[in-house]
C-alpha positions in Angstrom: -211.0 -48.1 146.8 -212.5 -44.9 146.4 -216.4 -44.3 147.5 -217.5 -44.4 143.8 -215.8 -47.3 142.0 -215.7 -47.6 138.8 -216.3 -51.5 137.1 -216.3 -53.0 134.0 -217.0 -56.6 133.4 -216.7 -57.9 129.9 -218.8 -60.7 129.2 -221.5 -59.5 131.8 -224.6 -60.4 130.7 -224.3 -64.1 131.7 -223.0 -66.8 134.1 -220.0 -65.5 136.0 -219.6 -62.6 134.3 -223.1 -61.5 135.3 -222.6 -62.6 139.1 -219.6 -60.6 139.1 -221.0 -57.7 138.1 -224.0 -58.1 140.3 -220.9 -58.7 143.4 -219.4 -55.8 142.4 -222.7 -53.9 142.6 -223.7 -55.1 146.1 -220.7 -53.0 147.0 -221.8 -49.6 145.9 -219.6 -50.1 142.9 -221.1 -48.7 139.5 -220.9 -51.4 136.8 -220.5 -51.8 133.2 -222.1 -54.4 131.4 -219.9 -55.2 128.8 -221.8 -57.4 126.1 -222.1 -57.8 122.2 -225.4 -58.9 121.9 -228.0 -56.0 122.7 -230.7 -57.4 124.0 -229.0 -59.9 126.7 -227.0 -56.7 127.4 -229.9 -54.5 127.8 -231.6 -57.6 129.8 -228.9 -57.8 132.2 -229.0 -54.1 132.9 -232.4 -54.1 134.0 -232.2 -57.0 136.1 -229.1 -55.8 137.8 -230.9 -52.4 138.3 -233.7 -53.8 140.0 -231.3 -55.7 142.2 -230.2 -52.2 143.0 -226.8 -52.1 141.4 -226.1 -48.8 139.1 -225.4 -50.5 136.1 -224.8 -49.3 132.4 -224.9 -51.0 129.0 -221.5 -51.1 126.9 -221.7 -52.6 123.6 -218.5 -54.5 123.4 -217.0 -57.0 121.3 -213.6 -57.7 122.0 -212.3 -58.8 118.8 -213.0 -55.7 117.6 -211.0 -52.8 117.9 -214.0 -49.6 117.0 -216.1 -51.2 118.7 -213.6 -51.4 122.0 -212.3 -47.6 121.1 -215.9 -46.6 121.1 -216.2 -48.8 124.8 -213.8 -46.6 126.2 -215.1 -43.7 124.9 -218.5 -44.5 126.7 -217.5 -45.1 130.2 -215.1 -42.2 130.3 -218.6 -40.5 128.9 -220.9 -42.6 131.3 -218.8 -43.0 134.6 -216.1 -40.2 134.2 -213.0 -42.7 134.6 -212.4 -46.3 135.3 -210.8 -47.9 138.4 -211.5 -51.6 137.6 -211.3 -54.2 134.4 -213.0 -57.3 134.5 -211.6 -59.2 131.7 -214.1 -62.1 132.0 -215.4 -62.4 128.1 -214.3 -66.2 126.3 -215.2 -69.0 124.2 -214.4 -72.4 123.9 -215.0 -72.7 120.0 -216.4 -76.0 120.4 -216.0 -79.6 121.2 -214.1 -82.1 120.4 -211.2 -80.3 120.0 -208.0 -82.6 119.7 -205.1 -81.4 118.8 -205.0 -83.8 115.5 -208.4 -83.0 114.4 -209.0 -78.8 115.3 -208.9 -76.8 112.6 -206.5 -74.3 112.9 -209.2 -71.7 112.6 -210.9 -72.6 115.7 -207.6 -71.9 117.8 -207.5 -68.6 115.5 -211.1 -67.6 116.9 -210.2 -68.8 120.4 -207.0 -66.9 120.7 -208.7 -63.9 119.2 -211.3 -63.5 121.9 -209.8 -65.0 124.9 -206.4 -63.8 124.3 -205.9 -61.1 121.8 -209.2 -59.3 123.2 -208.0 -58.9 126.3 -205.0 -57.0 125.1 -207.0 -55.1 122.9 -209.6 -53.9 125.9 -206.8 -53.8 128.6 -204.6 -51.1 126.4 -207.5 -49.3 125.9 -208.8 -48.9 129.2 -205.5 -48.2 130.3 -205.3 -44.4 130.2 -208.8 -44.4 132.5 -206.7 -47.3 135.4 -204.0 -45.5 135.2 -206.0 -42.0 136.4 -207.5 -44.5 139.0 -206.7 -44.2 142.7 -206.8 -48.2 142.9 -206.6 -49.7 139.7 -207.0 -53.3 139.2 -207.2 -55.6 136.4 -208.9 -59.4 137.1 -208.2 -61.6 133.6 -210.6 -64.8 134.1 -208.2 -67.7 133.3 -208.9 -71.4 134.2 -207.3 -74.2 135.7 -206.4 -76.1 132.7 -204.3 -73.1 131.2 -201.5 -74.2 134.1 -198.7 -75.8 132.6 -197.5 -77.1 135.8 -200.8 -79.1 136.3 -200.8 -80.0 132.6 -197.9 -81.9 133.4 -198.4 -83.2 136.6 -198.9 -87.3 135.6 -201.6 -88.1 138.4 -203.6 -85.3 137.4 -206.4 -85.6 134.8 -208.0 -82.4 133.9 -210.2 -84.8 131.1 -211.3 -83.8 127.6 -210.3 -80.2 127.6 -210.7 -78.5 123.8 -207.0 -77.6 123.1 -207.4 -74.2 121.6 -209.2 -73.2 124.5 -206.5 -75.0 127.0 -204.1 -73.0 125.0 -205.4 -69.4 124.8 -205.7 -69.7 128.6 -201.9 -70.9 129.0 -201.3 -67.8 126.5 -203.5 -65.5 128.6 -201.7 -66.3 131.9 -198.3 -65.9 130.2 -199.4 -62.4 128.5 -200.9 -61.5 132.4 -197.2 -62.1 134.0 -195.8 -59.9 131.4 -198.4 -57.1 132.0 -197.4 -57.5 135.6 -194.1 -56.7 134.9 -194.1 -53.7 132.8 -196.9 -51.9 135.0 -194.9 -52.8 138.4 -194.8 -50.0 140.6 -197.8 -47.9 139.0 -200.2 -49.3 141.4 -202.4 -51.1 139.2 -202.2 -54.6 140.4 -203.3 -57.4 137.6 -203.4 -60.8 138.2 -205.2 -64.1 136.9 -208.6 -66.0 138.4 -209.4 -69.4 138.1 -213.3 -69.9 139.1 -213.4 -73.4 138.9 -215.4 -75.9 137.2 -218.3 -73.6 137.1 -222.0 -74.8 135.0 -222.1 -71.8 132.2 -222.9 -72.6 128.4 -219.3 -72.8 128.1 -219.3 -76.3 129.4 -222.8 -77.0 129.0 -223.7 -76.5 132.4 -221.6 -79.9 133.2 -219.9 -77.9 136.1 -220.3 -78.7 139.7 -220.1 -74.9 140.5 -222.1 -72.2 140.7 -221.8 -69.0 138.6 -222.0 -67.2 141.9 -219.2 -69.3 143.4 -217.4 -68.9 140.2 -217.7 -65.2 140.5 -216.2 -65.0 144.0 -212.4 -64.9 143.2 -212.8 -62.1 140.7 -214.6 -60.1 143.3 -211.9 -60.5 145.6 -208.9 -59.9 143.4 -210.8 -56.7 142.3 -211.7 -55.1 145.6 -207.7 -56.1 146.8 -205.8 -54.0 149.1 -203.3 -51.1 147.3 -200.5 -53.4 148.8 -202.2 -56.6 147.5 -200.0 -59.1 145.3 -199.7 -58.9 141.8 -198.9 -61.3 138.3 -200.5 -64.0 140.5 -202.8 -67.0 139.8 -205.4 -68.4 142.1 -208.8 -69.8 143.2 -210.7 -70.0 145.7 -208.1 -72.1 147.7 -205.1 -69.7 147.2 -202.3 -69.9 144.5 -203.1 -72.1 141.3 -199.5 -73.3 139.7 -198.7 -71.6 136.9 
């Protein structure tokens, strides 16, 4: 990585998104705190400034493609470039969440953030990783998005709201397919599960920290130029996909 890298975390200004960026910033890294609501955005800045970590705001909602042209336009403005994407920014859209009873909306809304956004904010970044040294792209999946495990009988990942089981199936399927078409341009992109992690997500149910959760982002964005790509993992090493 260069001496002046480049971050931004979407999703910042809370839980893991927020340890991540505070990680990141422990490094020397300087950070943007992607968020859509202004003042946790502008809340997290500070705090993250007084930790010591050069951090900037970026008023980002992902479902929205202005405001994610006028992102990029900001941190090529702020920062001069981009050498790292964060895509950490999701929603569950609720509980319960059964496949018989959702409303097709909610998977709508769910896809839209956790899924489409991503796309949306990775393609427009992309110009700025490409221009990067060490580009590398970390999309925050989960666990229960593994097919493999899904269907593994003696495992029971409990009452997980479909649409959200789903967009993250989708999001690791769209990842492998990222990894493929930017294969040999050195940006390496790959999923992170952070485990069962107590955010609002899950109403801080989770046996994890947001600091622990944080921990396999930071390393799958500060990987080596020959590090692996289009892979999934946690803490332990590869998650099935």
């Amino acid at each position: 990585m260069s001496e002046r890298t480049i971050a931004l975390v979407t999703g910042a200004n809370k839980g893991i998104g927020y340890e991540i960026a505070a990680g990141l910033g422990a490094l020397g890294w300087r950070i943007g705190v992607g968020a859509r609501d202004r003042q946790r955005r502008e809340t997290a800045v500070e705090k993250l400034c007084a930790a010591g970590t050069d951090a900037f705001g970026v008023p980002l909602d992902v479902t929205d493609d202005a405001s994610v042209a006028a992102a990029a336009e900001l941190i090529a403005e702020q920062a001069g470039g981009l050498d790292v994407l964060i895509n950490n920014a999701a929603i569950t859209g609720g509980m319960p969440q059964t496949p018989t009873t959702v409303d097709p909306s909610t998977v709508r809304i769910v896809v839209e953030t956790n899924v489409i956004g991503v796309v949306r904010v990775t393609n427009a970044m992309l110009p700025m990783l490409r221009a990067s040294a060490s580009p590398r792209i970390v999309n925050m999946s989960s666990s229960v998005g593994s097919l493999s495990l899904q269907t593994t009988p003696s495992i029971d990942m409990g009452p997980v709201p479909v649409a959200y089981l789903a967009s993250k199936s989708f999001l690791n399927a769209i990842t492998i397919q990222y990894a493929k078409e930017l294969s040999g341009t050195g940006i390496l992109i790959n999923c992170g599960c952070p485990g069962f992690t107590a955010t609002d997500l899950n109403g801080f149910s989770g046996v994890r920290t947001p600091q622990q959760g944080a921990a396999v982002a930071i390393h799958l964005a500060t990987l080596p130029d020959d590090g692996p790509t289009g892979e999934f993992i946690d803490d332990a090493g590869a998650v099935p996909w």
